[in-house]
C-alpha positions as CSV (number, residue, x, y, z in Angstrom):
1,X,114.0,99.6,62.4
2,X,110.9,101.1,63.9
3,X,109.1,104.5,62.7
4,X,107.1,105.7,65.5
5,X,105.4,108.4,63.2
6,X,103.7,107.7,60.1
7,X,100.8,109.0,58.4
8,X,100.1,105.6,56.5
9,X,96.6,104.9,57.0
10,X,94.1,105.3,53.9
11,X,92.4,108.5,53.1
12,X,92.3,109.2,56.8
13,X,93.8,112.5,57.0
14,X,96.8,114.5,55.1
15,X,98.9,110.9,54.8
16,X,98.3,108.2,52.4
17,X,95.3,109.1,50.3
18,X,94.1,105.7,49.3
19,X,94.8,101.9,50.2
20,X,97.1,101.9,46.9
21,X,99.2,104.5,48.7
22,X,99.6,102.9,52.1
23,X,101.0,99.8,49.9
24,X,103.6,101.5,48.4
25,X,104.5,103.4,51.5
26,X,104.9,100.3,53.0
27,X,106.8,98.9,50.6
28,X,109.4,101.8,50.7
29,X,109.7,101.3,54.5
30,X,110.7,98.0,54.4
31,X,113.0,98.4,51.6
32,X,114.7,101.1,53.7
33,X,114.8,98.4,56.2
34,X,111.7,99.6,58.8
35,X,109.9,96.6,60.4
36,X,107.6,98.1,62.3
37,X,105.5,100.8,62.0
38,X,103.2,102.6,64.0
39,X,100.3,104.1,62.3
40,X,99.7,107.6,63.7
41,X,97.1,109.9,61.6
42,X,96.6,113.8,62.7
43,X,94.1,113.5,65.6
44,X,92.3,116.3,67.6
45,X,93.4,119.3,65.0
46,X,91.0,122.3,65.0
47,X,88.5,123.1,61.9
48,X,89.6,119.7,60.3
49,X,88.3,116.2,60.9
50,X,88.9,115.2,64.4
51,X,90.0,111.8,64.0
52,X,89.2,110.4,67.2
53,X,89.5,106.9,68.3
54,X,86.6,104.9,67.1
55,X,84.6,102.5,64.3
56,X,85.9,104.0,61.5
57,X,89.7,104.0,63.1
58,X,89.8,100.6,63.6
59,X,88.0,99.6,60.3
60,X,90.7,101.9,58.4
61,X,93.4,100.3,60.9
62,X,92.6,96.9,59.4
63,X,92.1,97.7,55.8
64,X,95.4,98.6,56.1
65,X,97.2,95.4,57.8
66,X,95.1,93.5,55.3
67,X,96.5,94.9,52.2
68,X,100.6,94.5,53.9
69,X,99.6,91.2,55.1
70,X,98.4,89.9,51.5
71,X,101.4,91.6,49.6
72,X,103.5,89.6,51.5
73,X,105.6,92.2,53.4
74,X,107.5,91.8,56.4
75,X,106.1,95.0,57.8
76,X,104.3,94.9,61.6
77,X,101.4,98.0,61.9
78,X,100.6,99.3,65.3
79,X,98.0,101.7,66.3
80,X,98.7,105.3,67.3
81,X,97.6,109.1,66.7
82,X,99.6,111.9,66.2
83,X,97.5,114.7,68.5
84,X,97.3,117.8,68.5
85,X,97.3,119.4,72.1
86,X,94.2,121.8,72.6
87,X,92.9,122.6,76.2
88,X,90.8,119.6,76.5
89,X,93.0,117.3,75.8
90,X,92.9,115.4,79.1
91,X,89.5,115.3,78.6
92,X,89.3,113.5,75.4
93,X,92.0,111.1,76.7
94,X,89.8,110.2,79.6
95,X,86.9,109.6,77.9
96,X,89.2,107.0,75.6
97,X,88.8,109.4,72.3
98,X,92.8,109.0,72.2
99,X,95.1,106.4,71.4
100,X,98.8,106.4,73.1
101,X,101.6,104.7,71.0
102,X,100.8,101.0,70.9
103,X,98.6,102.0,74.0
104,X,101.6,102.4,76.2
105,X,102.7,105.0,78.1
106,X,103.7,107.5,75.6
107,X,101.5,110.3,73.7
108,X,102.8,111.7,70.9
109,X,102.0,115.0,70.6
110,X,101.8,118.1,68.2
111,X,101.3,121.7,68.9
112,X,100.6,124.8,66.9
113,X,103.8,126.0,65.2
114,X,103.6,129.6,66.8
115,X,102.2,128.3,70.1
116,X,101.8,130.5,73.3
117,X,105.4,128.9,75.5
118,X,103.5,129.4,78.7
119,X,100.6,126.9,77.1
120,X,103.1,124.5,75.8
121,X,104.1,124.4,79.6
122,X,101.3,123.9,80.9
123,X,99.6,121.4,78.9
124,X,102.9,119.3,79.6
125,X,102.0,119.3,83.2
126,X,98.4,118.3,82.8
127,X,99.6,115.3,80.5
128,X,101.8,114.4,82.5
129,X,99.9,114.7,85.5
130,X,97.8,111.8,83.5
131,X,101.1,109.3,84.0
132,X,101.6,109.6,80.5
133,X,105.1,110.4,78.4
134,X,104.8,113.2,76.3
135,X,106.8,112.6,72.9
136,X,106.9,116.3,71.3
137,X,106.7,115.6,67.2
138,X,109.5,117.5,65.6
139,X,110.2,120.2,68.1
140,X,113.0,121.5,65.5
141,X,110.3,122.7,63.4
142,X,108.7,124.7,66.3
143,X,108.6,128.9,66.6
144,X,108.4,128.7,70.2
145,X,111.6,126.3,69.6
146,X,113.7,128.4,67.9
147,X,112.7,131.8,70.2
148,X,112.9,130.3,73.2
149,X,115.5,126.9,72.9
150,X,115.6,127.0,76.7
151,X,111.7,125.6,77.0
152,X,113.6,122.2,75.3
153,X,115.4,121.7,78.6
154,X,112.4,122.6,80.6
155,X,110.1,120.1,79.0
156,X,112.6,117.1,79.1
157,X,113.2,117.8,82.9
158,X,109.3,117.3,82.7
159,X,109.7,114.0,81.4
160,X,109.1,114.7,77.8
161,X,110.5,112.6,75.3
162,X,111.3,114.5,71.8
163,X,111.2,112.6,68.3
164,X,112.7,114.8,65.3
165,X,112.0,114.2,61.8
166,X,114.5,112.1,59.3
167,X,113.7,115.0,56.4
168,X,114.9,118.0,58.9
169,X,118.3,116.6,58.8
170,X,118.5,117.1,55.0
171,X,116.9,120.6,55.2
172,X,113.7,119.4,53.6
173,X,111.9,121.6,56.8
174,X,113.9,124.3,56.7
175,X,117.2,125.8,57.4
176,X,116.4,126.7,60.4
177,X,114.8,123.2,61.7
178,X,118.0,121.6,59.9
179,X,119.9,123.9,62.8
180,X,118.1,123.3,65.5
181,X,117.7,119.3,64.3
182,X,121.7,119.1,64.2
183,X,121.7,121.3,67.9
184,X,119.8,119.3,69.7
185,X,121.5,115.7,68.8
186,X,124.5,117.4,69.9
187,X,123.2,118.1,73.4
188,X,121.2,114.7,73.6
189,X,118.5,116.3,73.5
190,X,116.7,113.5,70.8
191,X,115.6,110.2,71.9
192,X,113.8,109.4,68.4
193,X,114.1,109.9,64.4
194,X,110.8,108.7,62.7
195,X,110.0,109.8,59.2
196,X,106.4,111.5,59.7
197,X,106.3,110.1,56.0
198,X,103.0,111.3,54.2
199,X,102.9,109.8,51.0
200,X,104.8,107.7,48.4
201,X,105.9,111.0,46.8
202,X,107.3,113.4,49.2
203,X,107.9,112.9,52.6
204,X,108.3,109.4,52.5
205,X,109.0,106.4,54.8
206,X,112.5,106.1,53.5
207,X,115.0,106.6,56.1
208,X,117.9,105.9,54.2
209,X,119.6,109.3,53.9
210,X,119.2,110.8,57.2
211,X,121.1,107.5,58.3
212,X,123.7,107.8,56.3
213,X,123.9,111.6,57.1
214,X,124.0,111.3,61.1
215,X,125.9,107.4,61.3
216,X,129.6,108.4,61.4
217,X,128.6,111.1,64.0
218,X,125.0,110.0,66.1
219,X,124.5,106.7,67.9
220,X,122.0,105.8,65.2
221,X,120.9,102.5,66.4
222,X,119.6,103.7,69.2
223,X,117.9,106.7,67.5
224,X,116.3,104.8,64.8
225,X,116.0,101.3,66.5
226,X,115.9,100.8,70.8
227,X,114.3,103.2,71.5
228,X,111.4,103.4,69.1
229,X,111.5,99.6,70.3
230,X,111.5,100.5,73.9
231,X,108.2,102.8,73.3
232,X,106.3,99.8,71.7
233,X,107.3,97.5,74.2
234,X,106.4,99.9,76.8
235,X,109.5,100.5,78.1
236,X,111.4,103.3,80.3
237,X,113.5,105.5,77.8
């Protein structure tokens, strides 16, 4: 399997908060049977550290694929950033402040739980506009979401791509993210489930149960498998 969200870099932002964390996270992945993984720390967030692509990324990046390489695990780390979409975003992706998923085409992308619809919108457009494929983090767990479930259809006739989180099927987010989660498998909506794991504690890598929740039901190979695979290879979904 491949997790296309992870927050498994070392003391980096909310994820992992040491290199003794990111080993154990590891270590649950690939116990739950996740082979690859890409890294993807909170990037671009306002009032908290920015995160942006540089030195101290990449040294963090591979004090991280050390530590996996020399326990031994079968586990593949690839860069990424989970960003937050502010106004000058296009900017900050221009002046190469950003990383894309594996640096292909597709950005994943946060926004603020109660954003403004009408923003969501149009920040879509501009990214877009970039030739890059938007993949909206959790949109079950979304205000504007649950208001206004029509902007989910709008967005993915955009070209957006939407990735829900493993613990929303479980109601770990919410009963109301658990709805919406279930609602939009059912109208193929999803193209991904990724764990957004933050720790060895809570919120881990550890897919196992949402699997077993949605496999009698939900084409889980492709959910969990091609086309997380497709994104790192750089591949039309």
């Amino acid at each position: 399997m491949v997790d296309i969200h992870c927050h498994i870099l070392p003391d980096f932002d909310d994820g992992a908060v040491d290199i003794y964390e990111t080993l154990e996270m590891a270590k649950i992945a690939v116990n739950s049977g996740i082979r690859t993984i890409i890294a993807t720390p909170h990037c671009n967030v306002p009032e908290q550290p920015l995160n942006y692509y540089g030195p101290l990324y990449e040294e963090t990046f591979k004090k991280a694929v050390s530590v996996i390489k020399e326990a031994g695990l079968e586990l593949t780390l690839l860069k990424g950033m989970e960003v937050f979409v502010t106004f000058d975003l296009p900017s900050l992706i221009k002046e190469g402040k950003i990383l894309t998923l594996n640096n292909s085409r597709y950005l994943l992308v946060e926004f603020d739980f109660c954003e403004d619809p009408e923003f969501v919108d149009f920040m879509i457009d501009r990214i877009v506009n970039l030739g890059l494929v938007p993949v909206v983090a959790h949109p079950e767990r979304y205000e504007f979401v649950k208001y206004n479930p029509h902007i989910l259809t709008t967005l993915k006739n955009k070209g957006c791509i939407f990735q829900s989180n493993k613990d929303s099927f479980s109601g770990n987010h919410g009963s109301t993210a658990k709805k919406i989660a279930f609602e939009m498998l059912s109208n193929n909506q999803t193209s991904i489930i990724a764990s957004d794991a933050h720790s060895m504690k809570f919120r881990t890598p550890d897919t196992t149960k949402a699997r077993a929740l949605l496999e009698d039901t939900y084409d889980i190979e492709t959910l969990f498998v091609k086309n997380p695979e497709k994104i790192c290879k750089d591949m039309p979904i």
